[in-house]
N, C-alpha and C positions, 0 to 999 in steps of 0.2 A: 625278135631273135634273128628272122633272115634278114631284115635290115644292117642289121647289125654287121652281120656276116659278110654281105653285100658290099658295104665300106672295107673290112677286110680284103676281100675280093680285090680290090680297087690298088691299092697296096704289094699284094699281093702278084698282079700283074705286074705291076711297074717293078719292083725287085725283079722275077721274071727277066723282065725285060734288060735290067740293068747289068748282071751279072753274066750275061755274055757278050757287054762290051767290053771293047781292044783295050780302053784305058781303064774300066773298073778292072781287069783282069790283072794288068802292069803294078795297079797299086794294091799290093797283098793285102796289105793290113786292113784295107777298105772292100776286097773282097773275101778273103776271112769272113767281117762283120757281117754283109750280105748275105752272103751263103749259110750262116746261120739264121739267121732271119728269115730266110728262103724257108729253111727246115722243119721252123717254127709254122710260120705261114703254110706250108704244104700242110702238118698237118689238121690245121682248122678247117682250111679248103677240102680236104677227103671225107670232115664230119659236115661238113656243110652239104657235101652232094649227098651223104646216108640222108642229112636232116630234109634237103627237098625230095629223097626218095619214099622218105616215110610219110610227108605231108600229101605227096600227090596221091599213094597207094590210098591212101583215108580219102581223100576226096574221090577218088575213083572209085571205093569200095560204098561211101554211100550212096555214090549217085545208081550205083545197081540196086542196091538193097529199097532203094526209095522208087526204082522202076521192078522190081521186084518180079519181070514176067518168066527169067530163067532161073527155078526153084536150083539147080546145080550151079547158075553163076552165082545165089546168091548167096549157096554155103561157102562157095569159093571167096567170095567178097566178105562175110563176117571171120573167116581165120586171118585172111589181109586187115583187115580193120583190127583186130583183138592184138597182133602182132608190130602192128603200127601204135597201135596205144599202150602197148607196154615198152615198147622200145623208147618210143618219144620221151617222156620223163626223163629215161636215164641217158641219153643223148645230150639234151638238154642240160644236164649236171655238167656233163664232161664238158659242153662246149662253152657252158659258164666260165669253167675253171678254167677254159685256154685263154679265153677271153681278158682274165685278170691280166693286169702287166704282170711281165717275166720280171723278178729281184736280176740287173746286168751284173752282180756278183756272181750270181748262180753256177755260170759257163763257168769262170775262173779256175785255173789250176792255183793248187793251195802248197803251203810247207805247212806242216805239221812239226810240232813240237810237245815232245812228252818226259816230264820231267819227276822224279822220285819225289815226293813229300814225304809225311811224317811215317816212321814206322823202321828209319836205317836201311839194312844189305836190302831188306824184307819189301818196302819199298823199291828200292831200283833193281829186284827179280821181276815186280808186277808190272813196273813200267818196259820190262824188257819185253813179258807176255801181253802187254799192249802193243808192242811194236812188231810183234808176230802176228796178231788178230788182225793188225791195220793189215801190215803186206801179204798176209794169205785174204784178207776181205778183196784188197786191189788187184791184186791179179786174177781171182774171180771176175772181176768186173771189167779185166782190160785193161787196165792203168798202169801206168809205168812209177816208179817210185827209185827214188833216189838220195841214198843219206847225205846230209851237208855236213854235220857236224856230230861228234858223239862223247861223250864221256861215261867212262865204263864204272859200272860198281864195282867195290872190292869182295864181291862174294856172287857175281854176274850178274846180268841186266844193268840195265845203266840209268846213270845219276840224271843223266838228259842226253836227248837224239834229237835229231832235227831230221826232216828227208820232207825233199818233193814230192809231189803226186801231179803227174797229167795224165789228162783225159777228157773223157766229154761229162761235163755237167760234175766235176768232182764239190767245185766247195757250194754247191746246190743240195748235197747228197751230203758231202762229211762235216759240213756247218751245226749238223747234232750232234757232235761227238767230245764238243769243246764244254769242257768242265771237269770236277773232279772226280774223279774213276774212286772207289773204295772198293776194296779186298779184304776179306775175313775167311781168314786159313789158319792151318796150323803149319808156321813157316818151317822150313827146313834145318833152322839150327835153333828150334825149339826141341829142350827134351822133356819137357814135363805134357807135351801133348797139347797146351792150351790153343784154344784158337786168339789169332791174334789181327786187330785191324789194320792195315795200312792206307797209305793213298798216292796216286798221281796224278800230275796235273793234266792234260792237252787241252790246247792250243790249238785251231785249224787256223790260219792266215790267208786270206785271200791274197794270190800272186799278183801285186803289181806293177802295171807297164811303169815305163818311163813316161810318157805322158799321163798317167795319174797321177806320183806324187813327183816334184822336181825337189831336187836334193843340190843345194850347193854346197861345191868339195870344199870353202872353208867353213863350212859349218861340220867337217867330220876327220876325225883325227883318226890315220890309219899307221897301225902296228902291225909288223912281221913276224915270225918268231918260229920255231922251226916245231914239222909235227910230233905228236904223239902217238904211240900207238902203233899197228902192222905197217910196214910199209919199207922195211929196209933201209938202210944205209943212205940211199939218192935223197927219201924223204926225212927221215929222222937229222940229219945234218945240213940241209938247206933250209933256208928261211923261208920257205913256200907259204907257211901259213898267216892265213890274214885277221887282222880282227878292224872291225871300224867302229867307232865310238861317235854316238851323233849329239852334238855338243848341247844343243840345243834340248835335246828330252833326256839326255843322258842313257840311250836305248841302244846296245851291243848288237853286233853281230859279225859271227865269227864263219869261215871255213878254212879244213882243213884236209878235204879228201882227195883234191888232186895234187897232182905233182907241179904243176903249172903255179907258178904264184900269181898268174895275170887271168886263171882261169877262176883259183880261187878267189881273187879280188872281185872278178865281173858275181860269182854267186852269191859272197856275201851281202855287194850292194842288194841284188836281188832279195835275201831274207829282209836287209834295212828296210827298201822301199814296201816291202807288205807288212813290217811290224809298223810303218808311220801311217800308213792308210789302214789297218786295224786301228789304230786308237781313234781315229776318224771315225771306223767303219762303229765301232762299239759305241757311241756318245750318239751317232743314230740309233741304233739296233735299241739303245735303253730307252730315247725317245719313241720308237716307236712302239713297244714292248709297254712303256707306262700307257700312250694312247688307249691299244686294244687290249691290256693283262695278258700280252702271252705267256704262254707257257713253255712256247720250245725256243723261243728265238730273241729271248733276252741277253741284254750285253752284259750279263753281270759272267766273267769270268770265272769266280772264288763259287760259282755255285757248284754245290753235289751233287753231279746230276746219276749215278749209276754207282750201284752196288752189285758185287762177283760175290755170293755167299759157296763157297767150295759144301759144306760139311753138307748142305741143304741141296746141293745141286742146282741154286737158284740166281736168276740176275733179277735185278730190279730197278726197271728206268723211275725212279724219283717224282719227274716232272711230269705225267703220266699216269702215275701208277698202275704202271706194266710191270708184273712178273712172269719171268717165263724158267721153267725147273727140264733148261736143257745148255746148262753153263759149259760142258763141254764141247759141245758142237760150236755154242758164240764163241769161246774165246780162243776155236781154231780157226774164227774168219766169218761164222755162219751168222754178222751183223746186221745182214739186209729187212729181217724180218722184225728186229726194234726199230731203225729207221723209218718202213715202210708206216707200222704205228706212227711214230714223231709226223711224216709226212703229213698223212692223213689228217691230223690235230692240226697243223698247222694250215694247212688248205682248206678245213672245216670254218677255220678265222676270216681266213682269206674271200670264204665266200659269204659270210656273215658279213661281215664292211663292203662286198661288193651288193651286196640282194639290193638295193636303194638303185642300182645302176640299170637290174633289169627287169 
């Protein structure tokens, strides 16, 4: 294990080192990447000094107990040894697991898309109470969030939304959230009382750069058209709105929330180039997913991954089989504690394929 470390170490320095030169500092983009890596590496390096503090205290504590001439050092030296060998184990997990390679997805700021499926107004109310869950989840958590595009129901919540999220480690985090959402209520323009199913879809998209995917502009045919929805007279009568169409997959993408038509053009490419590096990203995700049978990070989109039962006060993650009977508190934001599950599952894989390495 310290070997291992050790080469880290090594890495470790030289990052260090590189991140407060004149020219890594000039090139953003290349210092960005370092300074992430820095932060990763720091914290390996802080379980690394606990892990040679616990090895020496053990080595120190036996060699009293095996000289054994001060009865007081050597009660002192068996709580040092009893506290070293409990700690060590679980040290060792954690350092396992830093140790796996990072998914470079992970850090990614993502668009999110959430879209009404079957059920009518019924559906795009839940897909609306999805898009409150997410932005009261993200600003818990720090995140900035930003709608690109929306289409409203005819009875509220909407048919489909689109919005940004940045932050630190967002589609590391909101990458479980992609599949279909089921709801079982008694909708609101129900009068016979019944409860009734609906569903929506989301979508998490990993954001990406310009140099991940390149996009040529005769491969995409771009439409104007003027917006819909609040926004007054300037927007409702200008052609501010953009929609691009990519010839080649036949894959949309529209905005329409600024006023700027050259602002909206620069965001849409940005939804384009993360919905073409999705379908990339997903043709892995199921490759990898058939490999080891995961259970949280398969590419299969159309899966059900989560049920809101209102009557029962219950959610229930599917892929898991997590139930928790506290549907009010999740679907005001209180998400973190199904993920932290999905996490866990998933890093229990992660460390399964890794155990041959240590």
């Amino acid at each position: 294990m310290l070997d291992k470390l050790n080469i880290v170490k090594q890495r470790y320095d030289e990052v260090s080192d590189l991140i407060i030169q004149p020219d890594i500092i000039m090139d953003q983009k290349r210092y960005v990447k370092l300074n992430k890596e820095y932060k990763d590496l720091k914290l390996l390096m802080d379980k690394r000094d606990q892990y040679i503090a616990f090895t020496n205290n053990l080595e120190e504590a036996e060699e009293i107990i095996a000289d054994g001439s001060d009865a007081e050092m050597v009660d002192m030296a068996k709580m040092q040894m009893d506290e070293a060998k409990q700690g060590l184990p679980i040290l060792e997990e954690e350092i396992k697991l830093l140790l796996i390679p990072k998914d470079p997805e992970d850090s990614k700021d993502v668009v999110v898309e959430i879209r009404a499926g079957a059920g009518g107004d019924e559906a795009s109310i839940f897909a609306g109470d999805l898009f409150r869950m997410y932005t009261k989840y993200c600003e818990s958590k720090g995140w900035k969030t930003n709608v690109i595009d929306l289409s409203e129901g005819t009875n509220g919540g909407y048919k489909e939304i689109q919005f940004e999220v940045s932050g630190e480690e967002v589609y590391g985090t909101l990458k479980f959230e992609a599949g279909v959402h089921r709801v079982q209520r008694v909708p609101q323009t129900e009068t016979q009382g019944r409860v009734h199913t609906s569903a929506a879809t989301v979508m998490v998209l990993p954001e990406a750069e310009e140099f991940d995917v390149q996009i040529e502009q005769k491969d995409v045919r771009i439409d104007f058209f003027c917006s819909s929805g609040p926004g007054g007279q300037s927007v409702n009568t200008t052609y501010s709105a953009v929609r691009l169409t990519h010839i080649p997959t036949g894959l949309v993408a529209q905005c329409q929330d600024q006023k700027s038509q050259h602002k909206n053009k620069d965001k849409a490419f940005r939804v384009l180039r993360s919905r073409l590096y999705d379908l990339e990203l997903a043709k892995k995700q199921e490759e990898d997913a058939a490999k080891r049978n995961s259970q949280v990070s398969s590419g299969d989109r159309s899966a059900k991954i989560r049920t809101y039962n209102y009557p029962q006060g219950r959610v229930t993650d599917h892929r898991i089989g997590l139930t928790l009977y506290d549907l009010q508190n999740i679907i005001n934001g209180d998400v973190q504690k199904i993920i932290n599950e999905l996490m866990m599952v998933e890093n229990t894989e992660k460390l399964k394929e890794a155990s041959e390495i240590f």
